[in-house]
Backbone as ProteinMPNN parsed JSONL, in Angstrom:
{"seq_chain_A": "XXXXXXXXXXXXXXXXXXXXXXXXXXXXXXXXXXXXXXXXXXXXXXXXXXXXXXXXXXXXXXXXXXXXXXXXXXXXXXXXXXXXXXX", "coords_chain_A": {"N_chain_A": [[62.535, 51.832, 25.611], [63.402, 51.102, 22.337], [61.638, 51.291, 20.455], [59.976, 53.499, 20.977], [60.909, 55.754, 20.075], [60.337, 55.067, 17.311], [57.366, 56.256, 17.35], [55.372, 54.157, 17.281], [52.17, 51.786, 18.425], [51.935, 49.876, 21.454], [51.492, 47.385, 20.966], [52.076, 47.154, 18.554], [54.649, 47.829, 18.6], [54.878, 45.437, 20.027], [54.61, 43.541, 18.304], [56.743, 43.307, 16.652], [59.185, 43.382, 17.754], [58.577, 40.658, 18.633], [58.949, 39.093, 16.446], [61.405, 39.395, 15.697], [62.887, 38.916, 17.598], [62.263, 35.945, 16.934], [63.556, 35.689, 14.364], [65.9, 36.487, 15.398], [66.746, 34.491, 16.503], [66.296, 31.975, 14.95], [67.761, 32.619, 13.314], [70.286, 32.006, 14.994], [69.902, 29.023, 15.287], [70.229, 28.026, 12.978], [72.4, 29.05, 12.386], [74.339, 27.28, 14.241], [73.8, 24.546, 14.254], [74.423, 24.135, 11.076], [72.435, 24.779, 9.029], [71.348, 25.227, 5.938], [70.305, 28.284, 4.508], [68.138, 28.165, 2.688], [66.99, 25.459, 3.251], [66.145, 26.474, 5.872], [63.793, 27.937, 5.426], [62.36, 27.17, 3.826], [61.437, 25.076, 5.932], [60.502, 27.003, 7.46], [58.148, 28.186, 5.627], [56.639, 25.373, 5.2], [56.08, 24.927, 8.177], [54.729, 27.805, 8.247], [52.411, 26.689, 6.561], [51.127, 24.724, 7.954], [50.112, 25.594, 10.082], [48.728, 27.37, 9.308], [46.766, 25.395, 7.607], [45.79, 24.15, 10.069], [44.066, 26.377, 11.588], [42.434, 26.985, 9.834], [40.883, 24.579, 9.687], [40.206, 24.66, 12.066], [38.672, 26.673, 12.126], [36.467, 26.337, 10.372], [35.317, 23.936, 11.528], [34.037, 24.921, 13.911], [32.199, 26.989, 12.926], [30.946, 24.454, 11.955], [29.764, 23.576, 13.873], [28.642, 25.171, 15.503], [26.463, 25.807, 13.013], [25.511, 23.259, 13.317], [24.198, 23.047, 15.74], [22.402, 25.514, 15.355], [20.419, 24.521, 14.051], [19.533, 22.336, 15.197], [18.196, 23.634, 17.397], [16.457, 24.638, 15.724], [14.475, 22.91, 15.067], [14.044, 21.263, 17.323], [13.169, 23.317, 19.479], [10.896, 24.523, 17.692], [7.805, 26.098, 17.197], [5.021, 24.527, 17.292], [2.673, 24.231, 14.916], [-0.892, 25.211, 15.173], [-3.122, 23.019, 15.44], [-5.079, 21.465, 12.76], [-7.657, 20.382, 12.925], [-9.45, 20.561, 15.073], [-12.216, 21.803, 15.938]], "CA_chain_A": [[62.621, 50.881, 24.523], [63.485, 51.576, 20.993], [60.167, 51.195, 19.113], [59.177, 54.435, 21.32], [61.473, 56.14, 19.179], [59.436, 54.823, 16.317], [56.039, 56.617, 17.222], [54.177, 53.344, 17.291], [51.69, 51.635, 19.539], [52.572, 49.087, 22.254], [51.123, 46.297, 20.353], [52.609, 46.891, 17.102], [56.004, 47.238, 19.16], [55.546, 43.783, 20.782], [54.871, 42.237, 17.367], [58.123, 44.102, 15.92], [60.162, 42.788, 18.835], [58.672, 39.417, 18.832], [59.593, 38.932, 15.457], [62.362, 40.56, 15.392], [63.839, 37.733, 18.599], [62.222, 34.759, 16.197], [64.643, 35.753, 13.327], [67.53, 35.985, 15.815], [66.469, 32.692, 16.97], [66.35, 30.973, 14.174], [69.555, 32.75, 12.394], [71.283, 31.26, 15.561], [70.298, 28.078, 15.984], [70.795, 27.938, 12.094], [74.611, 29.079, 12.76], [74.488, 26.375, 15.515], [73.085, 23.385, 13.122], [74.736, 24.122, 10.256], [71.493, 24.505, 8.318], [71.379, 26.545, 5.111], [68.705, 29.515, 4.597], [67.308, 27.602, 1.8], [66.095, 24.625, 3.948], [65.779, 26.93, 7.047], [63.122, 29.129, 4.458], [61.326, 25.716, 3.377], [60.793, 24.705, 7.005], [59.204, 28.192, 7.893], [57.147, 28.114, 4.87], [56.239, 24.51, 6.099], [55.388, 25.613, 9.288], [53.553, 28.149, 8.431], [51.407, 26.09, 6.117], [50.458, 24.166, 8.822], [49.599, 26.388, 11.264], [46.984, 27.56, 8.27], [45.439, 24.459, 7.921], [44.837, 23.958, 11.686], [43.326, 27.348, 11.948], [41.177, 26.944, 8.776], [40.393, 23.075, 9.97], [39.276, 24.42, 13.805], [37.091, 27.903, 11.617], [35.042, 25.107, 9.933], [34.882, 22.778, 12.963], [33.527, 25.679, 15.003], [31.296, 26.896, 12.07], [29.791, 23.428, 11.332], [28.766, 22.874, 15.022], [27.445, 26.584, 15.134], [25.255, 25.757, 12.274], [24.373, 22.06, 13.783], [23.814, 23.651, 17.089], [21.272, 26.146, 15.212], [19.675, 23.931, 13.592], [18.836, 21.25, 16.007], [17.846, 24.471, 18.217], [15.397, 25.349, 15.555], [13.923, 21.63, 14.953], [13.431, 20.905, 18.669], [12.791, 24.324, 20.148], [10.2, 25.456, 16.871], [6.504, 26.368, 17.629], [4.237, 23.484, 16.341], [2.042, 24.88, 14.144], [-1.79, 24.73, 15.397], [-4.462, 21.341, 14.669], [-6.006, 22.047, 11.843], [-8.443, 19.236, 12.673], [-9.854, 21.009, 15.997], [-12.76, 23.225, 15.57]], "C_chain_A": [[62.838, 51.645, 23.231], [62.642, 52.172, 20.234], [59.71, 52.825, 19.854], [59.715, 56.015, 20.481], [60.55, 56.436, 18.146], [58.364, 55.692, 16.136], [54.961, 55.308, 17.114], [54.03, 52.632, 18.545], [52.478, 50.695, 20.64], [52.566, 47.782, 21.557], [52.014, 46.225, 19.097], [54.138, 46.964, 17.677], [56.464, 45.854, 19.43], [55.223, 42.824, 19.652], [56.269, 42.448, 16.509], [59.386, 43.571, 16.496], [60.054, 41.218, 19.119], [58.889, 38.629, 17.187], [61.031, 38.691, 15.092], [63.461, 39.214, 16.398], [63.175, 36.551, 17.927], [63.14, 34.435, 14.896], [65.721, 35.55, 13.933], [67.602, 34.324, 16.361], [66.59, 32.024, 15.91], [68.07, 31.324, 13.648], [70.372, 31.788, 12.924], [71.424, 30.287, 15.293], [70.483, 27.221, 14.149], [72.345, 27.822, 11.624], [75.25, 27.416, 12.946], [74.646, 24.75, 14.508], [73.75, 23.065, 12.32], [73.453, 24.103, 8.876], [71.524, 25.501, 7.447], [70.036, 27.068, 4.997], [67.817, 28.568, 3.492], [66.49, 26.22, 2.385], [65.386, 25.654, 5.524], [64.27, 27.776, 6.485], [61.891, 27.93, 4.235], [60.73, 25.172, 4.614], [59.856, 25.942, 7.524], [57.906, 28.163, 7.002], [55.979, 26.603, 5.171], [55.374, 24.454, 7.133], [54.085, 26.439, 9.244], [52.18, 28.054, 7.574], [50.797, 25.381, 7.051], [49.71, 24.341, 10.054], [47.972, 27.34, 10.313], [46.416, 27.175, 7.919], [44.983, 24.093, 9.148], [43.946, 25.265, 12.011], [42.485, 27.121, 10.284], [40.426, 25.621, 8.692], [39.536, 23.471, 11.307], [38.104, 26.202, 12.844], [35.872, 26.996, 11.69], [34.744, 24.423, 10.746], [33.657, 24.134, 13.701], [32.549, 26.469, 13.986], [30.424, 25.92, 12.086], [29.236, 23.591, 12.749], [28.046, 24.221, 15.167], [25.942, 26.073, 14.582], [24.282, 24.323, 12.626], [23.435, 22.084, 15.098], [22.475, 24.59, 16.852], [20.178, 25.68, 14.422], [18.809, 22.649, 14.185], [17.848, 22.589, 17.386], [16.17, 24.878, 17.74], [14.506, 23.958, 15.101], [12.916, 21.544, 15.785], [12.655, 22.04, 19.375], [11.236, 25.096, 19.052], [8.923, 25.475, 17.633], [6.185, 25.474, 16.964], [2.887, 23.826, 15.746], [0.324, 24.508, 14.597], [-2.287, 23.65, 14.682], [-5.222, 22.61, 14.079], [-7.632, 21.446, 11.813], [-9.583, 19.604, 13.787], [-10.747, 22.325, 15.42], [-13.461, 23.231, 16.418]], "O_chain_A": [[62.429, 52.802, 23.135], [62.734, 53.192, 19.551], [58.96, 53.43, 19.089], [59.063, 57.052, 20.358], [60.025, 57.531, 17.944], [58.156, 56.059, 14.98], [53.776, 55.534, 16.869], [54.851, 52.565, 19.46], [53.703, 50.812, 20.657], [53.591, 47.1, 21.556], [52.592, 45.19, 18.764], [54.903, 46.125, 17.202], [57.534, 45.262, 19.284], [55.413, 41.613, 19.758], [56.677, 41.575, 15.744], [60.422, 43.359, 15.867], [60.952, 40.546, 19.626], [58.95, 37.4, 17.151], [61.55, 37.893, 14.312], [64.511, 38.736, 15.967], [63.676, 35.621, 18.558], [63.411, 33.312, 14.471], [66.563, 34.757, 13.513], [68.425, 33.416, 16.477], [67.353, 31.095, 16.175], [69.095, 30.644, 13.616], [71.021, 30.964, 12.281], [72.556, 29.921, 14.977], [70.807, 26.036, 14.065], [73.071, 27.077, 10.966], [76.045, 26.707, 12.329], [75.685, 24.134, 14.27], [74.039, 21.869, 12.3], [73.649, 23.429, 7.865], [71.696, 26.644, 7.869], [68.964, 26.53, 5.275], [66.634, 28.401, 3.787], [65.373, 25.983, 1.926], [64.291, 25.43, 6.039], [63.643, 28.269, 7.423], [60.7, 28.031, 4.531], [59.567, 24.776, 4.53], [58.694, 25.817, 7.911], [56.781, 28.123, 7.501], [54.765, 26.739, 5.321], [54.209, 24.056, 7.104], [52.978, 26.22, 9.735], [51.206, 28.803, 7.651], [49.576, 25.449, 6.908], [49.007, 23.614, 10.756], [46.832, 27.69, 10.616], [45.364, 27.73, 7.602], [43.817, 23.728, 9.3], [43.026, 25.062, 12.803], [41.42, 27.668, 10.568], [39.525, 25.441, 7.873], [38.504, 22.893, 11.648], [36.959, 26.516, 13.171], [34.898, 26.856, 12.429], [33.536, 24.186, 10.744], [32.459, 23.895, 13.853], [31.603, 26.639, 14.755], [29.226, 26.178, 12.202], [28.019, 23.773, 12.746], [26.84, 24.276, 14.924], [24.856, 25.947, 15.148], [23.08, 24.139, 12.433], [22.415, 21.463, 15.4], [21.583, 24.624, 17.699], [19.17, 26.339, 14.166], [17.767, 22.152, 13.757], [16.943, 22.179, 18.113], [15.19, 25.193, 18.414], [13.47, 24.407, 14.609], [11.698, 21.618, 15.623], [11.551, 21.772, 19.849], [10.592, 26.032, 19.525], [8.91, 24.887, 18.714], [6.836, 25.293, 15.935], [1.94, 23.522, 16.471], [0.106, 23.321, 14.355], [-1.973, 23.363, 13.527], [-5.648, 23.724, 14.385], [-8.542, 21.804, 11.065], [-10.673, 19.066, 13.593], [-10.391, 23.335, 14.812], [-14.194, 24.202, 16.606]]}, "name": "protein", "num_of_chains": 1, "seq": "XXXXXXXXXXXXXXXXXXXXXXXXXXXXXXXXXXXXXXXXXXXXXXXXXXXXXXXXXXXXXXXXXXXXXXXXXXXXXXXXXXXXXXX"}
């Protein structure tokens, strides 16, 4: 492969290469379409606004229940503090 050329890892190859075939992909099917870079640029940006509110919508989802999960844990599960009334 090319990237071995490069000196870098495997990983940072296969994000270099999977990049790298999402640009030719789009250029094409841009060709293909007839779509200019200036809307093709607005839909990526698009895109990848939305792909950063679903991952910052499922953090907090999976945060809140964390914290409702440790908090009903420490409600139900606490020690009940001895009778003070018992001697």
């Amino acid at each position: 492969m090319i990237f071995s050329l490069l000196n870098v890892r495997k990983k940072t190859a296969a994000i270099i290469a999977g990049l790298a075939i999402g640009v030719t992909f789009l250029w094409a099917i841009s060709a293909w379409q007839n779509i200019s870079r200036d809307e093709l640029i607005s839909i990526l940006f698009a895109s990848i606004l939305m792909l950063g509110g679903v991952m910052v919508t499922a953090i907090l989802a999976v945060a809140g229940l964390k914290l409702m999960a440790r908090l009903l844990t420490r409600i139900f599960f606490a020690k009940s503090p001895p009778d003070q009334d018992r001697t």
